[in-house]
C-alpha positions, 0 to 999 in steps of 0.5 A: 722814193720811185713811185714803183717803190712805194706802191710795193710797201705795206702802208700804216696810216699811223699818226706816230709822234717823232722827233726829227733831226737834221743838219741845215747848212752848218745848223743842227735843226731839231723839230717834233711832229707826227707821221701821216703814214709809216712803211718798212722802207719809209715815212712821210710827215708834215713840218712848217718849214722844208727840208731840202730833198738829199738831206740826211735825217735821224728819226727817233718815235715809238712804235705802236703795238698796232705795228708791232703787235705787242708792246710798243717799241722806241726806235732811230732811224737814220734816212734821207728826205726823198721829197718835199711837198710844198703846197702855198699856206700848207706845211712841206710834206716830207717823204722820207727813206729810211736807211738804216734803223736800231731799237733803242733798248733797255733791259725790258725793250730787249724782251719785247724786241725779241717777242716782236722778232717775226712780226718785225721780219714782215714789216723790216725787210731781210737786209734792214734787220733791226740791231738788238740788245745794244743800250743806249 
């Protein structure tokens, strides 16, 4: 992610638990951690182990409601790892883009989407609009 990029993007220092999902060689990797901060066009967390730079990653977590400003909201994501930190005895910090996203519904979640709808137009910009009402 080009440093100019992310200094224009609102920053939520949010410890978010996730779950993220990737494919190492021909090996489907899963691991649970928690951000350290969330963007509308990215996140960045810790893992013990890297993951290389260009990988395609899916991305499952709740939003608060100190994002969404009512009831919290599960969304996937689906991104590509931008960097890897590595620092020697340290987790790999991982800044990850985030491509596209869809909130993961059921009927109660299709209300509060709803609700959310212009507070998730600041925080998601116009051509990452969330998918609605789709179940899972």
């Amino acid at each position: 992610m080009p440093h100019q990029e992310r200094s224009h993007a609102e920053r939520f220092n949010f410890g978010i638990p996730l779950t993220v999902r990737w494919t190492n060689v021909s090996e489907r990797r899963k691991a649970h951690t928690t951000t350290q901060d969330v963007s509308s066009g990215g996140l960045y967390f810790l893992l013990p182990e890297p993951i290389p730079s260009g990988t395609a990653v899916e991305i499952e977590m709740t939003l608060p409601t100190q994002i969404t400003l009512g009831a919290p909201v599960r969304v996937r994501c689906q991104g590509r790892i931008q960097r890897c930190v590595l620092k020697p005895g340290e987790s790999a910090g991982m800044a990850t883009m985030i491509e596209k996203y869809e909130f993961l519904s059921d009927s109660e979640d299709v209300a509060k989407i709803s609700a959310l709808s212009p507070h998730v137009r600041r925080v998601y910009p116009s051509h990452q609009r969330p998918v609605t009402g789709s179940p899972v």
